[in-house]
NUSE-358407 format. One record per residue (C-alpha): residue in three letters; x, y, z. Coordinates in steps of 0.001 Angstrom, whole numbers, padded with zeros to 6 digits, always signed. Example, Ala and Ser with C-alpha at 12.3 -4.5 7.8 and 13.67 -1.06 7.14 Angstrom:
<romars>
ALA+012300-004500+007800;SER+013670-001060+007140;
</romars>
This chain:
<romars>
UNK+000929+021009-062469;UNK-002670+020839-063679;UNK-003357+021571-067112;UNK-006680+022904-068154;UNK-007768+021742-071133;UNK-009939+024587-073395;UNK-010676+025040-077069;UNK-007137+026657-077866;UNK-005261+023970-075910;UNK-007692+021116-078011;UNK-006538+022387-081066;UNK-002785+022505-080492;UNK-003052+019047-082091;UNK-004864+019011-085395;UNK-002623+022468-085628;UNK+000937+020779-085492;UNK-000655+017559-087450;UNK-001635+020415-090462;UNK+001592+022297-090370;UNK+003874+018477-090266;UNK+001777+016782-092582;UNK+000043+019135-095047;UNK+001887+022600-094668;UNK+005275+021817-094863;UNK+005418+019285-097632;UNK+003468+022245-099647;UNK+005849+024492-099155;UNK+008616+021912-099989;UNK+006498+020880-103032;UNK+006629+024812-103944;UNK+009994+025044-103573;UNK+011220+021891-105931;UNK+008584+023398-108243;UNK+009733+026789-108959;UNK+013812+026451-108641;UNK+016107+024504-110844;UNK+018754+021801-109652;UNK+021116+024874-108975;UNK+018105+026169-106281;UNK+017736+028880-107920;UNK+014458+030743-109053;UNK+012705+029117-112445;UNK+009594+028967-114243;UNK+011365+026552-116612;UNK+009243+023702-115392;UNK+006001+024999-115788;UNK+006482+026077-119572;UNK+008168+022657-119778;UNK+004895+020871-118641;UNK+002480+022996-120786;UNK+005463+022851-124194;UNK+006339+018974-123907;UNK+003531+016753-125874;UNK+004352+013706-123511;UNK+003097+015684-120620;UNK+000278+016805-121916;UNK-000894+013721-123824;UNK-000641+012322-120757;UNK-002559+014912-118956;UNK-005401+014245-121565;UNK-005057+010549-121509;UNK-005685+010418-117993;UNK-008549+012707-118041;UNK-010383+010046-120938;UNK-009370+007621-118451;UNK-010755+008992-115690;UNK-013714+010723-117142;UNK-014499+007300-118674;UNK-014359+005166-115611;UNK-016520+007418-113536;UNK-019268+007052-116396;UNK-019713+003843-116171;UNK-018984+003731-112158;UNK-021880+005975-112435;UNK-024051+004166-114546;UNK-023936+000421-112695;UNK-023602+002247-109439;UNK-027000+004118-109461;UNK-029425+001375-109969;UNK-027676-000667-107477;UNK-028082+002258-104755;UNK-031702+003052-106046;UNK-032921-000636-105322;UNK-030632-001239-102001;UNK-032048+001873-100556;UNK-036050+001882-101262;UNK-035945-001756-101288;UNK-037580-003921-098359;UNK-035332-006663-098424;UNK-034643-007598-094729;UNK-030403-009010-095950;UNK-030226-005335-097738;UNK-027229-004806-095138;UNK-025790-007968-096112;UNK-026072-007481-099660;UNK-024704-003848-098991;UNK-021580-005543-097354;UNK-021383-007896-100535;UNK-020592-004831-102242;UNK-018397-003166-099847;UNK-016385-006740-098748;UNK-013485-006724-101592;UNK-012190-003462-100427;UNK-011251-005390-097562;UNK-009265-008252-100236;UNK-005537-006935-100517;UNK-005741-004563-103530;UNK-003016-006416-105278;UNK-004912-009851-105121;UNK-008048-008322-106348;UNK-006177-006993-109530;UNK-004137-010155-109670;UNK-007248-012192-110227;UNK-008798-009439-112360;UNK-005851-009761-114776;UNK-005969-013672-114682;UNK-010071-013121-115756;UNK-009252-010641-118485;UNK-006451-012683-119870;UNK-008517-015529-120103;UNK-010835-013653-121826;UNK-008712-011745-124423;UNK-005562-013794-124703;UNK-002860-010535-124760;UNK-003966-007698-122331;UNK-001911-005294-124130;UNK-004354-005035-127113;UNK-006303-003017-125194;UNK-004734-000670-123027;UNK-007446+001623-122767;UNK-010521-000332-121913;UNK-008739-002633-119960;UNK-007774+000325-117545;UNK-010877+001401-117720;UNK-012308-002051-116965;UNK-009450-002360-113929;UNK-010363+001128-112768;UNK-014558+000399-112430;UNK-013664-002800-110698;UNK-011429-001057-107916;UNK-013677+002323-107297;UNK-017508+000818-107924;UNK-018062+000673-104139;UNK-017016+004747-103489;UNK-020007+005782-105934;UNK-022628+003474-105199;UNK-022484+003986-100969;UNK-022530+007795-101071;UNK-025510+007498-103632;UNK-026707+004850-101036;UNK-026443+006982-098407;UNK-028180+010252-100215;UNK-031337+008013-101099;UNK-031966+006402-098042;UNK-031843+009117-096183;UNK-034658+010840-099092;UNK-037911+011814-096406;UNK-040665+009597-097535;UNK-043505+012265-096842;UNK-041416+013708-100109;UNK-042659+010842-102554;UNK-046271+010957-100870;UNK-046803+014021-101237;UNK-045709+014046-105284;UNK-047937+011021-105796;UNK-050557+012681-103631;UNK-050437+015510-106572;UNK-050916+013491-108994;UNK-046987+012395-110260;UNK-046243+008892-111617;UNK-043489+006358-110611;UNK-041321+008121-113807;UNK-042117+011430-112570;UNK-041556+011154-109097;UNK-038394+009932-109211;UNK-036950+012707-112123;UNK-038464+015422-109960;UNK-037366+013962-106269;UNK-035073+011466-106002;UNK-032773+012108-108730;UNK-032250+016014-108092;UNK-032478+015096-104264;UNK-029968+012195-104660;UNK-027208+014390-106423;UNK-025556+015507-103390;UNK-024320+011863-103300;UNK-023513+011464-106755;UNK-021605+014436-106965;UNK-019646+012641-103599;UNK-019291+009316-105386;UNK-017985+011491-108861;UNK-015249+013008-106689;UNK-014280+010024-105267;UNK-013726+008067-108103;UNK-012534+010675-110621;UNK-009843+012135-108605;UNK-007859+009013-107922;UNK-008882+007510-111123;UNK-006196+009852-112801;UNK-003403+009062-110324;UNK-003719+004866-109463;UNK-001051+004479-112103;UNK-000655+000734-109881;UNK-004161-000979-111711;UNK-002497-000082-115203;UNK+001112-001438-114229;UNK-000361-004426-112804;UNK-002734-005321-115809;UNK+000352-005095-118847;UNK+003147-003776-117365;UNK+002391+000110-118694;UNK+002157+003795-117493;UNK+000402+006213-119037;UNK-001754+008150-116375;UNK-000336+011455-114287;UNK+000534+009129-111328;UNK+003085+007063-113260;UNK+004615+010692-115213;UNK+005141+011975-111300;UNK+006488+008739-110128;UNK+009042+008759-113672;UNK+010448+012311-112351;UNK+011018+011243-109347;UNK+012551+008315-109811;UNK+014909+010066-112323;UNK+016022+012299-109898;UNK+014075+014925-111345;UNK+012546+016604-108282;UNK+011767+019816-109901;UNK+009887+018426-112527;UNK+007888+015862-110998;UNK+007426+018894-107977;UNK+005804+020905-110898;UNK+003541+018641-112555;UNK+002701+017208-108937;UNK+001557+020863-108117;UNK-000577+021298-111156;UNK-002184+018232-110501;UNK-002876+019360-107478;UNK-004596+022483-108812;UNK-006488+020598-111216;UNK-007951+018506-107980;UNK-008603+021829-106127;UNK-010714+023003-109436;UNK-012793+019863-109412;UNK-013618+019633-105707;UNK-014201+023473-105654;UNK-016571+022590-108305;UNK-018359+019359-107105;UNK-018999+020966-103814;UNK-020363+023947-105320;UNK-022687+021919-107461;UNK-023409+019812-104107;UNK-024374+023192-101772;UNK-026713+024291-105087;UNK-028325+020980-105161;UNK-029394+021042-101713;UNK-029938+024375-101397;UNK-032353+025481-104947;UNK-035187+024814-106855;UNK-038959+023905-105990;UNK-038975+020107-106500;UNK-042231+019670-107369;
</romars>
């Protein structure tokens, strides 16, 4: 029997992986969501999530988190990316696998060691909850913003930042007017990968002081409570609220490289 192998038979596939691994959990996720323990239909659990304070200080304490971490990700990751990438240095890739090497390290070990640091430094960890999450979170996701800002700069066109100095723009100039607005493709890449999971790795947090207080750590409670419905529910918004935030970072992305006169 010979089997000819077209575009319909190539995407049998990636068809079954979708519907095994993204479609039917959805639907199962749906399901636990919007019934009770009886199965039968509610809405119970999303007033519950949007009435009970817990949740919803949560909600907000992982956004601060979050936000938080991906300022300062963003902050020490952009210099680092702007010098790697229009530097000349001949062991750039070396230095670029510097950066990228402890993602290789067993994520438990690197915390470990962070935790033995930041104890030596402060004595109790649990004085500071929030900056040492913060602290725990830069140190784990620093490497996902600065390579996509890596990558959007050195792949800038040169004749770009001739031409603006041909016109007459300085160093300061040149780089506000091309390389920032030209680089923000990337940053927008490196915002969405850090902010996203930065509300969900509830693991840094219990690692550092033994604590949960992100939206990871409120799903993984439910759960383990044998609360399907409600974990289902705030699972599902959190979902949403990821949706929202890569609808809008990819939005902002297309606009970037699609508007304005750069010079």
């Amino acid at each position: 029997m010979r089997i000819h192998f077209t575009r319909k038979n190539l995407g049998i596939p990636y068809v079954l992986f979708l519907l095994i691994f993204v479609v039917m959990p959805l639907l199962v996720l749906f399901y636990f969501a919007f019934t009770n323990g009886s199965g039968e239909f509610t809405l119970t659990n999303l007033t519950d999530f949007f009435t009970n304070p817990n949740t919803l200080g949560t909600l907000f304490y992982s956004f601060a988190i979050a936000a938080t971490t991906t300022f300062f990700c963003l902050i020490l990751a952009y210099p680092v990316a702007y010098f790697l990438a229009t530097s000349k240095l001949k062991a750039r890739s070396v230095i670029i696998m510097l950066f990228v090497l402890p993602m290789w390290i067993n994520f438990s070990l690197r915390i470990t060691a962070l935790k033995e640091i930041l104890t030596l430094i402060q004595g109790n960890l649990a004085f500071y909850p929030f900056a040492n999450s913060v602290i725990g979170m830069t140190y784990d996701f620093l490497p996902f913003m600065i390579l996509p800002i890596y990558t959007a700069i050195e792949k800038l066109d040169p004749a770009l930042i001739e031409a603006a100095k041909d016109l007459g723009a300085g160093d300061k100039e040149t780089f506000l007017r091309i390389t920032l607005p030209l680089s923000l493709p990337g940053v927008m890449s490196g915002i969405a990968m850090v902010f996203l999971p930065s509300m969900t790795n509830y693991v840094v947090l219990d690692m550092l002081y033994n604590s949960t207080f992100i939206m990871g750590s409120l799903i993984s409670s439910y759960f383990a409570a044998d609360n399907w419905n409600g974990g289902s529910m705030i699972a599902l918004i959190l979902l949403l609220i990821i949706c929202i935030f890569t609808l809008l970072t990819t939005t902002k992305e297309e606009d970037n490289k699609d508007g304005g006169n750069l010079l």
